[in-house]
SEKE-38941 format. One line per 8 residues: their letters; for each residue x, y, z of N, C-alpha, C. Coordinates in pm, 1 decimal. Layout:
BEGIN
a	X,Y,Z,X,Y,Z,X,Y,Z | ...
//
This chain:
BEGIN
xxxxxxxx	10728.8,-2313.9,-5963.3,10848.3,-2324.2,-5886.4,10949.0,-2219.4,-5931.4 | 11057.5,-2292.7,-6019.6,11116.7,-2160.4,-6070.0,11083.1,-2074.4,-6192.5 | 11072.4,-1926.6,-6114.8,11001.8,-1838.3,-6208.5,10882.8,-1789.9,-6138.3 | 10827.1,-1863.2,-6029.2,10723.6,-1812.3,-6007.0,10749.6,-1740.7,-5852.1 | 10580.5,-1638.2,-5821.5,10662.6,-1568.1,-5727.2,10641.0,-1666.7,-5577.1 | 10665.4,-1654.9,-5488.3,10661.4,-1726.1,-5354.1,10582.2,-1706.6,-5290.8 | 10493.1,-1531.7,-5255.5,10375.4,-1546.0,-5209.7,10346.2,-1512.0,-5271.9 | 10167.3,-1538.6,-5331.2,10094.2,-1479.5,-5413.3,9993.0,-1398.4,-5325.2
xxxxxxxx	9934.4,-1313.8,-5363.2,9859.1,-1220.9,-5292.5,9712.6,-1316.6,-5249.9 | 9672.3,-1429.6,-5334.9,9613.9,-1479.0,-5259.9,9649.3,-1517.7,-5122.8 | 9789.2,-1630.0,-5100.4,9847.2,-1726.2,-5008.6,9792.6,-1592.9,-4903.4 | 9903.8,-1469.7,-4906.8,9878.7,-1348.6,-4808.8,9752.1,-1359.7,-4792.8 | 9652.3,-1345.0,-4833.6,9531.3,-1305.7,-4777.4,9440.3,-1431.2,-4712.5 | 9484.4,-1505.2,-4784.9,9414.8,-1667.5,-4699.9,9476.4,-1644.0,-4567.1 | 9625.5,-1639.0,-4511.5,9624.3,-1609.1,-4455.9,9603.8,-1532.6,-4362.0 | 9619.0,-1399.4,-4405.3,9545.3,-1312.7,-4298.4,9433.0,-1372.6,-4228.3
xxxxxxxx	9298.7,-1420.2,-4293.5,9191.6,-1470.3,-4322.6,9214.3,-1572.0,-4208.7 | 9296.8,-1682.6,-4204.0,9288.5,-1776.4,-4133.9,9347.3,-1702.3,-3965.8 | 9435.3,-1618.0,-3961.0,9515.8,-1565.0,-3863.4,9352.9,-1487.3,-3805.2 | 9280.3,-1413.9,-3860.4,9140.3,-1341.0,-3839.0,9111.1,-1432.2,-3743.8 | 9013.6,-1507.0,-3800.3,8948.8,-1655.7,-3766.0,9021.0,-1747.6,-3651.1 | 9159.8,-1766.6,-3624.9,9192.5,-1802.0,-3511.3,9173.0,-1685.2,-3414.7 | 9215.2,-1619.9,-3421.2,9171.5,-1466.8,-3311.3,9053.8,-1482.3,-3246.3 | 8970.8,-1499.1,-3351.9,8830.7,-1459.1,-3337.5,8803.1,-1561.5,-3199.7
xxxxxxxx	8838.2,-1721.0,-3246.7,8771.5,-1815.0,-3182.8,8837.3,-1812.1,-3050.4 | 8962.4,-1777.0,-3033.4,9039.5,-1724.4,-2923.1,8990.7,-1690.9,-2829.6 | 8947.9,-1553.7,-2888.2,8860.5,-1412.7,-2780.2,8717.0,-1519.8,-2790.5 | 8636.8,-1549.2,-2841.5,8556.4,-1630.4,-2834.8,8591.5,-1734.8,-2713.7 | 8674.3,-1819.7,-2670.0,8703.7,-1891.3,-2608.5,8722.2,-1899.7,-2468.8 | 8811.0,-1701.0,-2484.3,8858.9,-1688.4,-2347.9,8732.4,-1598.2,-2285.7 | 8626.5,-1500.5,-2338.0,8535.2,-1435.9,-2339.9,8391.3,-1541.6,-2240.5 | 8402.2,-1680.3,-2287.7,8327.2,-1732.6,-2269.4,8300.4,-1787.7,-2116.5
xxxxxxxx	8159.6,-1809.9,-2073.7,8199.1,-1889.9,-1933.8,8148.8,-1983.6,-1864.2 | 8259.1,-2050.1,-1793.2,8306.8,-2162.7,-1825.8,8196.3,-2293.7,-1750.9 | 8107.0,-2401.0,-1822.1,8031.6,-2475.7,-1700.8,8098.0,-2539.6,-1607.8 | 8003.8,-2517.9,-1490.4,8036.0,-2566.4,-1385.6,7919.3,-2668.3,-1296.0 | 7976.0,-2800.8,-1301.8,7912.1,-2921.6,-1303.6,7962.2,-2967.6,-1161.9 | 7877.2,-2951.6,-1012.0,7886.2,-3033.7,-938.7,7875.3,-3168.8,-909.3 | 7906.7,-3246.2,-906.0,7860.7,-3369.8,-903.8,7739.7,-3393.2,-781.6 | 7641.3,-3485.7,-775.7,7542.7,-3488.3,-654.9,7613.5,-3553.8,-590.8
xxxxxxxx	7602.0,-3527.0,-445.1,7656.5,-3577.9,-293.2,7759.2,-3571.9,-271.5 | 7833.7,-3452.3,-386.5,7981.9,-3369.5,-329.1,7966.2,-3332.9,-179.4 | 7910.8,-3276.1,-148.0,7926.4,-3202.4,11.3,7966.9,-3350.6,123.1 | 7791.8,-3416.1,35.4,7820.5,-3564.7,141.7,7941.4,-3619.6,181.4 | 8001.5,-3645.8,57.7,8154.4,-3752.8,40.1,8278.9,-3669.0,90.0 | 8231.8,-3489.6,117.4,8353.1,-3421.6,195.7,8356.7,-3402.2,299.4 | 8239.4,-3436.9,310.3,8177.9,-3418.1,507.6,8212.4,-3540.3,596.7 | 8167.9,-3643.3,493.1,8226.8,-3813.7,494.6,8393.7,-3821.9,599.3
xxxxxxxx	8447.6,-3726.0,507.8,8631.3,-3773.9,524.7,8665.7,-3662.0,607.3 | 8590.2,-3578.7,685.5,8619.2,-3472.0,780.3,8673.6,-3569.4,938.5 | 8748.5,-3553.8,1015.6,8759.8,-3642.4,1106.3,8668.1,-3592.0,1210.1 | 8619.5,-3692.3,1310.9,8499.6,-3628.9,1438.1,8612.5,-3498.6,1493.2 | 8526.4,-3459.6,1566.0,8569.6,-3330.4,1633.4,8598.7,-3399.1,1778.6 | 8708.6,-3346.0,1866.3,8692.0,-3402.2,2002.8,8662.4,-3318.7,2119.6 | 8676.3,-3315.7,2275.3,8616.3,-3280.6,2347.7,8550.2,-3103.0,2251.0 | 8508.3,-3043.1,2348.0,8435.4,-2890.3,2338.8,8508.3,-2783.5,2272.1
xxxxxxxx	8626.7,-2819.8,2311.7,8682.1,-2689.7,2338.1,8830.2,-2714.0,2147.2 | 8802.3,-2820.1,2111.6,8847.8,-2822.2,2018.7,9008.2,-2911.0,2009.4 | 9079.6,-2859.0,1916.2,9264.9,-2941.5,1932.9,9259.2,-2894.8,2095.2 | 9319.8,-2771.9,2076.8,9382.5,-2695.8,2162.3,9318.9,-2782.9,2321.1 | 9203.1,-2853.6,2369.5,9201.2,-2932.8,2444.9,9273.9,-3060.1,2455.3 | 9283.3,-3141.4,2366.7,9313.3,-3268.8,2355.3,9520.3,-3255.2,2321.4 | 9536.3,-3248.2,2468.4,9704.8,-3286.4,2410.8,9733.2,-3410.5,2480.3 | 9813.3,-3447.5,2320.8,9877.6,-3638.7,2401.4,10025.7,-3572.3,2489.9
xxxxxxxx	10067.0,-3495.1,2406.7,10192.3,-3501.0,2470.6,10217.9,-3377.6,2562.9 | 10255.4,-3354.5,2675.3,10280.0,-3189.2,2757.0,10336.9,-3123.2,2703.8 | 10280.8,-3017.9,2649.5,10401.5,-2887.0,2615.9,10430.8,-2812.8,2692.4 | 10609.6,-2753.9,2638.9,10644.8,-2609.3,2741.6,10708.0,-2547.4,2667.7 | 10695.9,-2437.1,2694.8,10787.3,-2318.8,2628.7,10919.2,-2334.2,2634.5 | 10987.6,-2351.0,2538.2,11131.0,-2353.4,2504.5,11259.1,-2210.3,2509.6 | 11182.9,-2095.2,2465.0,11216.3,-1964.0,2443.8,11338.4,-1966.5,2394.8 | 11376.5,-2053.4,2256.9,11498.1,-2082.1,2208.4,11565.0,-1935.3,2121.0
xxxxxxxx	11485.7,-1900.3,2111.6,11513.5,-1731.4,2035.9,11553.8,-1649.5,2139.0 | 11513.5,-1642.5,2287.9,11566.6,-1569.5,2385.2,11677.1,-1599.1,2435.7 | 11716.9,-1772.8,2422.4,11812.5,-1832.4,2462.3,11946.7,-1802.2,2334.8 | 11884.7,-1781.7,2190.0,11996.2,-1748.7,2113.8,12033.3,-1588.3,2134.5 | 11926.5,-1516.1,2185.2,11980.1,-1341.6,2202.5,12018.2,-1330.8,2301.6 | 12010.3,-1411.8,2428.1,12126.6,-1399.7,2523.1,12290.2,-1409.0,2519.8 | 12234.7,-1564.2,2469.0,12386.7,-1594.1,2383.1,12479.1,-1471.3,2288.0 | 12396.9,-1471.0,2206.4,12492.2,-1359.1,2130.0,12532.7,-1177.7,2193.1
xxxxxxxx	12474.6,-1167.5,2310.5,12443.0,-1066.0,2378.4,12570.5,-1092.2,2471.1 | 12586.6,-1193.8,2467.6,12759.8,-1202.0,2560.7,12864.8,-1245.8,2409.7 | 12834.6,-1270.8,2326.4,12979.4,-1336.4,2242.9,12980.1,-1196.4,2152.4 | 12895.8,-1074.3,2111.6,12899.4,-955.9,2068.0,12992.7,-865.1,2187.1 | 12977.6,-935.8,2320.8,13021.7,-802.7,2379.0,13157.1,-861.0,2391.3 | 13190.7,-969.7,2407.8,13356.2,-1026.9,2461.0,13378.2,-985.9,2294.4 | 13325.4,-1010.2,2187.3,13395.3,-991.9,2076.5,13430.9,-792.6,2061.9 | 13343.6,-775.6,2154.9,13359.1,-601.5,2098.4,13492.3,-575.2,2207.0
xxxxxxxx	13501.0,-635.9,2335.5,13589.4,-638.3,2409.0,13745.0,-638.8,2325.0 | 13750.4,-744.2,2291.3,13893.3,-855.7,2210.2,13911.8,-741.0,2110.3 | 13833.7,-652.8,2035.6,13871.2,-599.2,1913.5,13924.8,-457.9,1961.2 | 13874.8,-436.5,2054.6,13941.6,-301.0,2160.7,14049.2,-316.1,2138.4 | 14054.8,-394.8,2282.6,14146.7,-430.9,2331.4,14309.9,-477.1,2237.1 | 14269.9,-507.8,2143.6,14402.9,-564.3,2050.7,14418.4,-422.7,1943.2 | 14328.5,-319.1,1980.2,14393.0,-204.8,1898.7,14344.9,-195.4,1734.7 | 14215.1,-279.7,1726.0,14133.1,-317.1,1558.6,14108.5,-232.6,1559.6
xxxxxxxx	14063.7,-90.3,1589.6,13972.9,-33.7,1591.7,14046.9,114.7,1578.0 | 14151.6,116.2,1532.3,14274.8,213.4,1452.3,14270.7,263.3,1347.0 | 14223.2,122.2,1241.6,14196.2,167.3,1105.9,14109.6,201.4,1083.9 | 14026.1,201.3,889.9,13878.4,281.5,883.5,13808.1,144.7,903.9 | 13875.6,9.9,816.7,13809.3,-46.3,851.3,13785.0,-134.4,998.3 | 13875.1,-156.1,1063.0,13844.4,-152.2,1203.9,13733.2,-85.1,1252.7 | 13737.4,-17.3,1246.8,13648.5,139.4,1293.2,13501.4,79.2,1254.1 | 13477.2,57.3,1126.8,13429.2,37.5,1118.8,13310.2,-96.2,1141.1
xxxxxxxx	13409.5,-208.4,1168.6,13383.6,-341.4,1228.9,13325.0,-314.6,1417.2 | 13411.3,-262.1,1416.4,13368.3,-200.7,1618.6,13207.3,-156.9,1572.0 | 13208.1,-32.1,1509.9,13060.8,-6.9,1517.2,12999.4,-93.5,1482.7 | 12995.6,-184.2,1388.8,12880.0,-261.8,1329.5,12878.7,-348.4,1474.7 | 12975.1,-392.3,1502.2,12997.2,-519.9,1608.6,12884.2,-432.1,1744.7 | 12932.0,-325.7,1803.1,12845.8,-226.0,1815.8,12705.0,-207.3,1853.3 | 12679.9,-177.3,1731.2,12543.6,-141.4,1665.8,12435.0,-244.7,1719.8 | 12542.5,-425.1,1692.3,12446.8,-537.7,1726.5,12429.9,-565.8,1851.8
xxxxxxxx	12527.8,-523.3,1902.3,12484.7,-521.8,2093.8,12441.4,-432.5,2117.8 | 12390.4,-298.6,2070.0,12276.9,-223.7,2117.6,12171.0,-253.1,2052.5 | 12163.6,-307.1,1949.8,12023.2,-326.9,1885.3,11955.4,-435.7,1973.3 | 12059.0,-572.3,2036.5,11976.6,-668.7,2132.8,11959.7,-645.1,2249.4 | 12064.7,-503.6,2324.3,11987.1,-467.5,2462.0,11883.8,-434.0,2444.2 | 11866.7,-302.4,2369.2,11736.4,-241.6,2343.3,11620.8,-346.8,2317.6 | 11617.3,-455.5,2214.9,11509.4,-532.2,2208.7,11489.4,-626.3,2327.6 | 11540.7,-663.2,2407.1,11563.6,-711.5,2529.6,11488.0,-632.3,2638.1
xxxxxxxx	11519.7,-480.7,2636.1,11493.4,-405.2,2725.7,11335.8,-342.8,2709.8 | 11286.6,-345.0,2564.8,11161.9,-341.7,2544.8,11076.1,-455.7,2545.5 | 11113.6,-581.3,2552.6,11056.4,-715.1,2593.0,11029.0,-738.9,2733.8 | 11138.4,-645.5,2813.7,11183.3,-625.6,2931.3,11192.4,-810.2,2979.4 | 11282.6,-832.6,2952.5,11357.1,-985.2,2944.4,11464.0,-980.5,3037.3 | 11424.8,-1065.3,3135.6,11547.7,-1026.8,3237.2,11668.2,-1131.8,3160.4 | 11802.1,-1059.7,3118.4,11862.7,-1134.3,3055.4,11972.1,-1245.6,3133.7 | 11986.6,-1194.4,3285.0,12057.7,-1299.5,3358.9,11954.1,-1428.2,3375.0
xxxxxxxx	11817.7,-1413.1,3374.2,11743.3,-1566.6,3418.1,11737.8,-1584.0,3283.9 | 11725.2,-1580.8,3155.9,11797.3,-1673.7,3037.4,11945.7,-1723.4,3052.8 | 11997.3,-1640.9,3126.3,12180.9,-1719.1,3121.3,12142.7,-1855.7,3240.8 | 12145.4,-1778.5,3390.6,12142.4,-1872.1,3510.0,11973.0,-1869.8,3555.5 | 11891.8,-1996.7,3465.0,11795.5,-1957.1,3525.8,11744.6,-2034.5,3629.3 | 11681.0,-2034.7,3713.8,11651.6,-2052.9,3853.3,11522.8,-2233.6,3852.2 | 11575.1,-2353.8,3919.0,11530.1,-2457.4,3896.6,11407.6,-2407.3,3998.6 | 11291.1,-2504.5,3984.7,11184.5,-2455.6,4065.2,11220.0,-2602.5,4173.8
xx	11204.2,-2593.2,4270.7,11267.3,-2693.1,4388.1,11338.8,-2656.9,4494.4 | 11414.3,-2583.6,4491.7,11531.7,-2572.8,4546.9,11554.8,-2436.6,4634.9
//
């Protein structure tokens, strides 16, 4: 204890020794590979819990409920395709568009009503039958 030294050159080298030897079994461990044990009548017991298939043609035949196209994304870029332009209107119009940053708000404001004609106009989306669109009946 006191007086003596703290590591002795053995302790160091046992260690090393033991630090070796974990390594080893390590790379040993991760090196190795790994069994692989099916159990018998795996396939059976997954094939088991598969549900039947229905008519021919698959889901896409069998609907309980009618679907229809909603086109709620065309219905939100219409929308904003009029509240971008009355907003680009209002900011004119009240003289925003004086300063840098004004100036700069117009263009961006801008920018977003040409970026949704254009995608509109390459969809070629008639954008009045998303605003007033036409009942079938009548």
């Amino acid at each position: 204890m006191h007086g003596e030294a703290m590591n002795s050159n053995e302790d160091v080298n046992r260690e090393a020794e033991n630090e070796k030897a974990l390594d080893m079994r390590i790379v040993q461990t991760l090196e190795s590979r790994p069994r692989v044990a099916i159990p018998a009548g795996f396939a059976a017991r997954v094939a088991s819990r598969v549900p039947a298939r229905g008519p021919a043609h698959g889901f896409a035949a069998r609907r309980d409920v009618p679907l229809h196209a909603t086109h709620y994304g065309q219905w939100a870029m219409a929308a904003s395709l009029v509240v971008l332009a009355v907003a680009l209107v209002a900011l004119l119009v009240n003289g925003f568009g004086n300063t840098a940053i004004g100036l700069a708000v117009v263009w961006i404001v801008y920018a977003q009503l040409l970026a949704l004609a254009v995608w509109f106009g390459l969809r070629r989306v008639n954008v009045l039958a998303h605003l007033w669109p036409r009942r079938s009946g009548r």
